[in-house]
N, C-alpha and C positions, 0 to 999 in steps of 0.2 A: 504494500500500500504506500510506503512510504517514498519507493522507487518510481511510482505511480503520479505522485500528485508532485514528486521535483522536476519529474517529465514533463508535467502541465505549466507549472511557472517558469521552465526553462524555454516556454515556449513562445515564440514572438506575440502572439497575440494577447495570452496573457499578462504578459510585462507592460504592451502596448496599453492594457485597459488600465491596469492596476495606474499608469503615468497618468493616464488621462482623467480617473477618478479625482486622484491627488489636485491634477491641475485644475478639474473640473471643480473641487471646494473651494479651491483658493478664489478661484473667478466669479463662483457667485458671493462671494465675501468683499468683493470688489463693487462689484454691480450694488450689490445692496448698500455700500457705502456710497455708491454714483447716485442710487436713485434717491434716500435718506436724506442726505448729506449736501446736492446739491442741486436733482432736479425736480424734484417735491418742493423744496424751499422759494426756488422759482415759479414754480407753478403757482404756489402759496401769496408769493408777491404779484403775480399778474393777475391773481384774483382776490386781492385785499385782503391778504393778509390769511384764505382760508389755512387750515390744516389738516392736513385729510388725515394722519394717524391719531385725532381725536375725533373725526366723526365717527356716530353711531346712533343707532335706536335704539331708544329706551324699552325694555321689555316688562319690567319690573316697577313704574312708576315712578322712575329717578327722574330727577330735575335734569332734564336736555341739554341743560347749560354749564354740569358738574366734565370736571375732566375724566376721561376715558377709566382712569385709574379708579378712581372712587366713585363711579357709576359701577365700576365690575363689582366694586367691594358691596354692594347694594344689591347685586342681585345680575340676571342674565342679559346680555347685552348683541344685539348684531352690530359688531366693529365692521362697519364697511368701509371705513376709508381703510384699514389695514388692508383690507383682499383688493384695494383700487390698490394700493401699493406692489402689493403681491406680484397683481397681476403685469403692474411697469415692469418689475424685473425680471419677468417669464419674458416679456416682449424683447426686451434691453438684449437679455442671453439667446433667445429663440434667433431672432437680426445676426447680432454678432456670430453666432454657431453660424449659420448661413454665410454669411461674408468670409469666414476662413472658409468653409469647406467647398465654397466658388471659387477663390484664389486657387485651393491646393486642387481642382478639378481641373485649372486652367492652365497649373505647373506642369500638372499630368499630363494634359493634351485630350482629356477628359472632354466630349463632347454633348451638352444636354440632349435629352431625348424627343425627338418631336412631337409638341400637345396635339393630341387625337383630334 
């Protein structure tokens, strides 16, 4: 078994994933500091000031107007501005992954397929 599974990691494609997982944390650790950090804050300022990682509905009765934190502490909450966030940094990574794997299609001589 043991000769088994050094066989497996000794194997390009293995090693190739385990890299790309690795790099793959690191990048959404990045993104989520791009969208946090500085394209939320803008958004924030082009629409006066909103914040979307404290919007939410009150489920529970809580005052609309309590910050996110001590709204949860009160009872059940849909944080939607969290899942619009969420959602920025699927899009941010989804883009980006696209753009490398168009470049390294384009190094290859990789040609798309024609839409039916």
């Amino acid at each position: 078994m043991f000769k088994e599974f050094k066989a497996f990691v000794n194997q390009g494609n293995a090693m190739d994933l385990a890299v790309g997982v690795v790099i793959g944390a690191a990048f959404g650790k990045i993104v989520d500091s791009l969208v946090n950090d500085i394209v939320m804050p803008l958004i924030g300022l082009a629409t006066g000031g909103l914040d979307f990682s404290q919007r939410y509905v009150p489920l529970h009765g809580q005052d609309p107007h309590l910050p996110l934190d001590a709204a949860k502490k009160m009872g059940a909450v849909l944080a939607y501005g969290n899942f619009i966030q969420t959602v920025f940094n699927f899009l941010v990574i989804a883009f980006t992954i696209f753009l490398v794997v168009r470049q390294i299609n384009r190094m290859r001589g990789v040609k798309p397929s024609p839409a039916a």
